[in-house]
N, C-alpha and C positions, 0 to 999 in steps of 0.2 A: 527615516529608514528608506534608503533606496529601493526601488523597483524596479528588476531586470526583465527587459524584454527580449525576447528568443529570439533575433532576427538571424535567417537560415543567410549561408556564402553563396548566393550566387550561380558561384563557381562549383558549388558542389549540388547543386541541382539539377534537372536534364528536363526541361521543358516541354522535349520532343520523345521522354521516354513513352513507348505506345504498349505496355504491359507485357505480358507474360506468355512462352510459346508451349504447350505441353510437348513435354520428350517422352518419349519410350525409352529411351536407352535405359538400359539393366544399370540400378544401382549396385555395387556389390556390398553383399553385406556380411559378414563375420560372425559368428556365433560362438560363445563359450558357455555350458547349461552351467547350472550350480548342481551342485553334491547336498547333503543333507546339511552341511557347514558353514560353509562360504556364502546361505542364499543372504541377501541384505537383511538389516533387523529394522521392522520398525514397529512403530507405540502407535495405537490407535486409539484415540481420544474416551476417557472417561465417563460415565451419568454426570460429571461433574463437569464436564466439558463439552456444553453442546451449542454455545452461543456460536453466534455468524462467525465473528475473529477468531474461534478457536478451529470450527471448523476449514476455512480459510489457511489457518497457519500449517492444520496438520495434513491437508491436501496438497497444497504448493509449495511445500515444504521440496526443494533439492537436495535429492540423499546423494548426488554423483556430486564431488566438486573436485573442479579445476584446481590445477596447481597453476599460479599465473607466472611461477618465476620460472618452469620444465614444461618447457613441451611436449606434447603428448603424453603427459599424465595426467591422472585422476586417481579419486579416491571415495569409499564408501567403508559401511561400519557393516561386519556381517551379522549373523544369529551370534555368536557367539563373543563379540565386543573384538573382534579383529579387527583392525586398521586393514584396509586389503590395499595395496596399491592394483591399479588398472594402466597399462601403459601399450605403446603398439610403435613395432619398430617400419620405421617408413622408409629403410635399405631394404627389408625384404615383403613389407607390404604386410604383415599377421602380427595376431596379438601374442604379445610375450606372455609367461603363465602368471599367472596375480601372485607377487610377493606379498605375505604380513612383515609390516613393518611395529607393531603396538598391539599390548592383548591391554584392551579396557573390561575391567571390572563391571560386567553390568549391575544394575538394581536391579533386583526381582520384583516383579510386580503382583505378586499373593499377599494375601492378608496378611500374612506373619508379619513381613516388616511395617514400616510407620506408613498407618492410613492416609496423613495428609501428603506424603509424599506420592503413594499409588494415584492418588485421586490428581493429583498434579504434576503429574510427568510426562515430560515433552519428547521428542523423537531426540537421539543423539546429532549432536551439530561439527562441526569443525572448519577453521578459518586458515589462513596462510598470511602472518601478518611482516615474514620476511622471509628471505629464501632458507634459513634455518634455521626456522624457529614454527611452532605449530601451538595450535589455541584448540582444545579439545573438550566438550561438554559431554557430560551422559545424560542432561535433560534432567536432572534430579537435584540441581544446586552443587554441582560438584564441575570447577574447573581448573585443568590441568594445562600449563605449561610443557612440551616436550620440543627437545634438541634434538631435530632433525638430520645436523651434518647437511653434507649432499645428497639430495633426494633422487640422485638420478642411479646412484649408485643399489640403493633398495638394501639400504643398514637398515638396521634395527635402533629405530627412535630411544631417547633417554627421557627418560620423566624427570623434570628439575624443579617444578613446584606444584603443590595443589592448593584449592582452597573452595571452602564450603562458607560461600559468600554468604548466608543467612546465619551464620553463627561470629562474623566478623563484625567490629564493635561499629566498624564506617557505613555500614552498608542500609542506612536508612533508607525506608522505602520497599524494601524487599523482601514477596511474599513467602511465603513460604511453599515447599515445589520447587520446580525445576524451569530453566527459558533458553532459548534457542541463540545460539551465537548469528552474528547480522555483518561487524567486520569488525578487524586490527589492524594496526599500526604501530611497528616498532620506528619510537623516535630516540634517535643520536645527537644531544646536544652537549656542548661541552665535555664531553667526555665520557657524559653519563647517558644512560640507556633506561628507555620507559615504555613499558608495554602500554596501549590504552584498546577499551575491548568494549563494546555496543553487544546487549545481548537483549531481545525482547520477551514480555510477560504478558499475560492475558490479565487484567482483573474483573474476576466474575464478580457482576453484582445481580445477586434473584430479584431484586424489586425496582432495578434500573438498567442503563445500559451498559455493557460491559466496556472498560476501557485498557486503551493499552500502554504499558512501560515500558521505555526505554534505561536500562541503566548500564552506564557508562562507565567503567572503571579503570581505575590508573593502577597500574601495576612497576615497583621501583628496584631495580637489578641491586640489589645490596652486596652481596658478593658472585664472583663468577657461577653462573648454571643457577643462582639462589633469586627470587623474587619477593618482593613486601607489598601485597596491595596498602598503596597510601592514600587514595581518593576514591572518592565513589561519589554519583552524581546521579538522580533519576529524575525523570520525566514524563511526564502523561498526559492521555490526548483520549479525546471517545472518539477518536476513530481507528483508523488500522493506518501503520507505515506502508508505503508502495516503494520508497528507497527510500534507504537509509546508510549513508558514509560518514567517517569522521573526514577533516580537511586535511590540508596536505599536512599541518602542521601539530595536529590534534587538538587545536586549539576552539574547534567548534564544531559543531554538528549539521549537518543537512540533510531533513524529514521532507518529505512528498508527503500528503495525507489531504484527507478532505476536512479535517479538522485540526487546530493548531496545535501542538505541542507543546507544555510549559514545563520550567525546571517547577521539582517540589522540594528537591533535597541536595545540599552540594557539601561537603563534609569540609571542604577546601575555600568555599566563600559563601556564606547563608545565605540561604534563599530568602528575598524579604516577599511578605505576601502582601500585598494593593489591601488595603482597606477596601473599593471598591470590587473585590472580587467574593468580599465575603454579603454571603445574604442574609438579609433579618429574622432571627428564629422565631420570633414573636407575631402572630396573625396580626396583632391589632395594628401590625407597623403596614400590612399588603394592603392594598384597594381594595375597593369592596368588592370589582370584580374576580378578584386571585382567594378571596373566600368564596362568594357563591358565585362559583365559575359560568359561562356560558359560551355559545359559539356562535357565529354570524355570518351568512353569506349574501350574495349580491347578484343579479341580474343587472342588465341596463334598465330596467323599469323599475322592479321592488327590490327593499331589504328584507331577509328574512333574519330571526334570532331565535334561539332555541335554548330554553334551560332544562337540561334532567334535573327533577325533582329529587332531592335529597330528604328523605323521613325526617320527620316530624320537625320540617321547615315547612314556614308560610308563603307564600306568593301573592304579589296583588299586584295590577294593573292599572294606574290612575293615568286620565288625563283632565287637567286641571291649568287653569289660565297661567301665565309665567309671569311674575309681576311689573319685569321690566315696559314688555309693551300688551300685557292682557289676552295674549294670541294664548289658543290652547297648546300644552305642552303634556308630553308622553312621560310618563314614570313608573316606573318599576320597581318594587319595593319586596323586599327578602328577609322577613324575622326583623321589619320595620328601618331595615336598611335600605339607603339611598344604592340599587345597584347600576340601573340607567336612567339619564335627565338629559330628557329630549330638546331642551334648549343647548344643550352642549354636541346635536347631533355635526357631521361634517357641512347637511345640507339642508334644506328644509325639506320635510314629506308632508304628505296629505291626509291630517288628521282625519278628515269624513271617511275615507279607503281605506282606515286603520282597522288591520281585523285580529284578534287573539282567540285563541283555541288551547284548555287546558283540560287533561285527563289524568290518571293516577299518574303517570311515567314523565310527561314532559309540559311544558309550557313554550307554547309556538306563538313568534307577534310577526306580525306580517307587514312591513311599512311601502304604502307607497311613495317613490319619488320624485314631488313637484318638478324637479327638472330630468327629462329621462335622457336617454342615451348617455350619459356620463356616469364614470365609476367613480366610487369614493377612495380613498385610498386609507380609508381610515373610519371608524364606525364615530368616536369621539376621540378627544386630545388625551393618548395616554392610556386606549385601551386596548383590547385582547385583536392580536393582529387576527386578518378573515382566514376562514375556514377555507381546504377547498372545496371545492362544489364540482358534482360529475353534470352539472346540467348550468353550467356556465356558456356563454353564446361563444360559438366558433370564431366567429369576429376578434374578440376581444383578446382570445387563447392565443390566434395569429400573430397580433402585438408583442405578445413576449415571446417569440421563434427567434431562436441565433441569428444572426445572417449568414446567407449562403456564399461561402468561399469563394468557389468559383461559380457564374451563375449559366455559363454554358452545362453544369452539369448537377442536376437535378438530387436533392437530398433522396436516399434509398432507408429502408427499416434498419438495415444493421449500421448507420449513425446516429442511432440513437438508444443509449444500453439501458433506458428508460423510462419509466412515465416521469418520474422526480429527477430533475437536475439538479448534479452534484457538481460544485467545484471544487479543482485541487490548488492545493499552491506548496511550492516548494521552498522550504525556509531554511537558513543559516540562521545558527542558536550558538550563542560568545559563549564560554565556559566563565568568563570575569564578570561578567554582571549580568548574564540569563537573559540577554535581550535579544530581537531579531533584529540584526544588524541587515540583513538583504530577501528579499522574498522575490519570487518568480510566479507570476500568474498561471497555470497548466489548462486553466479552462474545465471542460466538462469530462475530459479525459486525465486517467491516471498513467503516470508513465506506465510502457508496456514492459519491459522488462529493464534490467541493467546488466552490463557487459565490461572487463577490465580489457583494455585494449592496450594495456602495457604496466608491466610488473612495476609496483611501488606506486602508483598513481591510484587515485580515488576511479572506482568503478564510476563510467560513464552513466546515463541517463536518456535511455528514449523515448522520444516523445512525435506525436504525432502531427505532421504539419503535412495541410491538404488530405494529397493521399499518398504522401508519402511519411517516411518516419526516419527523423531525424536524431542522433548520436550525441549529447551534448559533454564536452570533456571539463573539469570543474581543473583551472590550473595553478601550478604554482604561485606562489608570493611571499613578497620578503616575509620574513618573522617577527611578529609583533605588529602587523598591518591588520585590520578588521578590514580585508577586504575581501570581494568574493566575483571571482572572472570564469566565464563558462565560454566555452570555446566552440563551433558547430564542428567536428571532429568528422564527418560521415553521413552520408545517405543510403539507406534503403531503397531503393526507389518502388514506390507502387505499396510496399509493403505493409501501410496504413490503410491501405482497402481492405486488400486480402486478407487481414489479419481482420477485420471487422467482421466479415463474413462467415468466419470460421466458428461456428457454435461450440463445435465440442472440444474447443483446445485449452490446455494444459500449461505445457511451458514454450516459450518464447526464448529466443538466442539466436546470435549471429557469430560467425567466425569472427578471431580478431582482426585480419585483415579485412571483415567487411566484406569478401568476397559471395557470399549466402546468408541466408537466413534462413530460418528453420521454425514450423509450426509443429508440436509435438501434442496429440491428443492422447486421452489418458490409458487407450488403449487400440494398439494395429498403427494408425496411421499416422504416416509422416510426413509432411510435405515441405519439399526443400526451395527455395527461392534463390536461381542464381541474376547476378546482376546484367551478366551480359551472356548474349547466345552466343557468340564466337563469326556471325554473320553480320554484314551491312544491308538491311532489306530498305525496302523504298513501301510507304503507302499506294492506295490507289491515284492521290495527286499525283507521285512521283516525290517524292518529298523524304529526303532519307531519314529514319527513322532508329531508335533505340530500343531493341525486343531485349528481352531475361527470357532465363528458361525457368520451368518449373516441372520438377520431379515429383513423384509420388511413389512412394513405400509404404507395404500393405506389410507388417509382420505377422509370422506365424504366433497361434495361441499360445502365448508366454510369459501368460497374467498385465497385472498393471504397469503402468512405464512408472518408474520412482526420482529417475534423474535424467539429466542430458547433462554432455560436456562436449563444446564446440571447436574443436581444433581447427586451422588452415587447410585441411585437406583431409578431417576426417568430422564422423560425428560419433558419440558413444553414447548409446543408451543404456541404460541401466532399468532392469524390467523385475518381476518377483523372481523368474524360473531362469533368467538363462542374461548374459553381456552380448550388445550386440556393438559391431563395429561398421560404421556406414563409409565405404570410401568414398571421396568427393572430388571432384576433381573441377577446378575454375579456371579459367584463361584471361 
């Protein structure tokens, strides 16, 4: 499996960029309120939905979305299941009034209708998977195909197919409830036409951790305006997607996640399971310590071990000669089981030093280390990896510190989002035989946000390099190649600091041109990142230099911010009480 590494152009970095100028200048900003009608609908997570990823999904959820193929449009889903278009004429500078193009049927969410649905119902979604054609969820297992025509004209959408994916015979895998559309692709081959659609699920588990689904469906144009889901395909990961695109070709999947992604269900080519991935249901197959569990941790001088006491188990502590060379040897025995033999330890310790302490609750052995200042990296061959410990020597913690980037300048708190490091990696996943054909290291950082920076192409992927944050464009290739080429598309400059520092932000976005970037917190404030000031300034060497400017917008109380959508020269917010429209202006 290849490994791609991210090496940034160069050319598109600025060495000499020296950060950010604040402006005054008056942002202008637009306002349209909402009426009792028009305000946006959203679903607010159930008793039944309270784990991290759901909370996650139903916070950062983007109720505004971009139309990538019309500029300056947008769209959102009102109180009352309206399509609203959002658009803004940039001949006269103001917002046109919100056309409804689609009245969606909502779910009600009262007891009367079906409980597992109320208990599992997502926020409404919608994709744009070509310039006439539109991909529309109510979050309830119901999704609709509609024939948009020209979107710029503001018709009135056609409904050409539905389908209640948990009652369709392909669709293994699939909870029951509702999941949030993620992206589409209409692909043109031979003549024939196929919708393919990435939608995610939460699965709650009360006595584990909850994991997430992707499932991916083909959908096949049987006759004009008509559709036949023919495939269905899912996949699941215990962690959360950070991006998630199909490829140019549909032909594969590409997850960000801090945990992998595997197929479990493909209705079009079986999924085979690894023998190795299944575990022994049987104890007497585990070790003896994966029955009577314990934990272990380590200074440079002692081992410490620790067992909780489980009812009406025994405990004993022997040290007793080891037959091979008659030296005293440590053992530990549980309801007459062998659970540690101190001749199999990593190192030798000093049986005289040896000390145990047991009370009702736990059993503590305390070993010291014939040879000190060295760590073990293992307690015996094959056992329970070490615990961490808050009273580990600073020393040692130092050793596994990243290295610093650049060393003229000094690691600050907001590099690091905290105590447990995570890594991500971003993978290509073949649709013909579920393998990962390509992976991308991401490091300790998840991409920051993604951005389509041109209609028909795979939503890019930012990622943070230095302190800057770099664009990465996923491109074309022939058809039927398993290959996978990222392109450095763009810089941010600077914009991997000031994004660290930002505690309370929400959503992330940049124009398509790249010209700004935009920090959007969950409520008032906005702050805009442009790349250049429009001046040549010199430092105090004299040494000319690359400033941005940096704006700040404080909105009036108009509840929570729900969406952004980033035009070339405007920004649209989408908030509970009122549309706002931010003119922007770059050079």
């Amino acid at each position: 499996m290849p490994h791609i590494e991210l090496v940034p152009d160069r050319k598109l970095l600025k060495p000499n960029f020296d950060g950010y100028i604040l402006s005054l200048d008056p942002v202008p900003v637009l306002s349209t309120d909402f009426s009792n009608t028009n305000g946006p609908h959203r679903v607010k997570p159930t008793d039944q939905q309270y784990s991290y990823y759901h909370s996650r999904l139903f916070s950062m959820q983007n109720h505004l979305v971009r139309d990538p193929w019309t500029n300056g449009q947008c769209y959102y889903i009102d109180v009352t299941g309206m399509v609203q278009r959002v658009s803004y004429d940039s001949m006269l500078g103001r917002m046109r009034p919100l056309v409804p193009v689609f009245k969606l049927t909502l779910v009600a969410s009262d007891v009367g209708q079906d409980q597992v649905i109320a208990n599992h119902r997502y926020n409404c979604s919608l994709v744009f998977p070509s310039e006439q054609l539109c991909l529309l969820s109510d979050g309830c297992g119901t999704v609709r195909v509609l024939g948009t025509g020209d979107r710029t004209t503001g018709r009135e959408w056609k409904l050409q197919s539905t389908f209640k994916l948990l009652e369709h015979n392909l669709t293994g895998g699939v909870l029951p409830g509702g999941s949030v559309l993620l992206d589409g692709r209409l692909i043109v081959r031979n003549d024939q036409r196929s919708l393919h659609v990435v939608m995610l699920q939460i699965d709650y588990q009360p006595a584990a951790k909850s994991k997430s689904l992707l499932h991916w469906f083909t959908l096949e144009q049987s006759v004009p305006s008509a559709w036949t889901l023919s495939v269905s395909r899912t996949l699941q990961s215990e962690g959360y997607p950070r991006y998630c695109v199909l490829d140019y070709h549909a032909t594969a999947i590409l997850v960000a996640c801090n945990e992998p992604f595997r197929f479990l269900h493909d209705s079009e080519h079986p999924v085979i399971m690894l023998k190795s991935q299944t575990m022994p249901s049987d104890t007497q197959d585990k070790p003896a310590w994966d029955q009577f569990p314990f934990r272990w941790t380590q200074t440079l001088e002692e081992v410490n071990v620790t067992f909780d006491k489980q009812p009406d188990v025994q405990y004993r502590v022997m040290t007793e000669p080891s037959p091979p060379n008659s030296e005293s040897c440590l053992k530990v025995f549980v309801n007459d089981v062998l659970v540690i033999d101190g001749s199999e330890f990593c190192s030798k310790i000093d049986y005289e030093r040896t000390v145990w302490a047991m009370d009702r609750r736990t059993l503590e052995i305390t070993l010291q280390k014939q040879i000190t200042g060295v760590e073990w990296p293992f307690l015996f061959p094959g056992g329970p990896e070490e615990a961490v410990s808050g009273g580990f020597d600073i020393h040692s913690q130092q050793s596994y510190m990243p290295p610093i980037t650049n060393l003229s300048a000094p690691l600050e708190s907001c590099d690091f989002e905290g105590e447990q490091e995570t890594y991500y990696t971003l993978e290509r996943l073949s649709c013909k035989d579920h393998a990962v054909t390509h992976a991308v290291s991401l490091g300790s950082r998840p991409p920051l946000f993604g951005v389509t920076l041109r209609a028909g192409l795979p939503a890019t992927f930012v990622v943070r390099h230095d302190v800057d944050a770099c664009l990465w464009q996923l491109l074309p290739v022939p058809v039927g190649t398993e290959d996978c080429r990222l392109q450095h598309a763009g810089t941010l400059h600077a914009f991997g600091y000031v994004q660290a520092s930002k505690r309370q932000q929400k959503y992330l976005g940049c124009s398509p041109d790249m010209g700004y970037a935009v920090i959007c917190e969950s409520h008032r404030g906005i702050y805009i990142y442009k790349s250049s000031y429009g001046a040549s300034l010199r430092n105090r060497n004299g040494m000319q230099v690359a400033i941005g400017q940096h704006q700040f917008v404080s909105l009036k109380d108009t509840g929570e911010v729900l969406g952004i959508s980033c035009e070339d020269k405007m920004l649209v917010l989408l908030t509970e009480k009122a549309i706002h429209v931010l003119q922007i202006t770059t050079e």
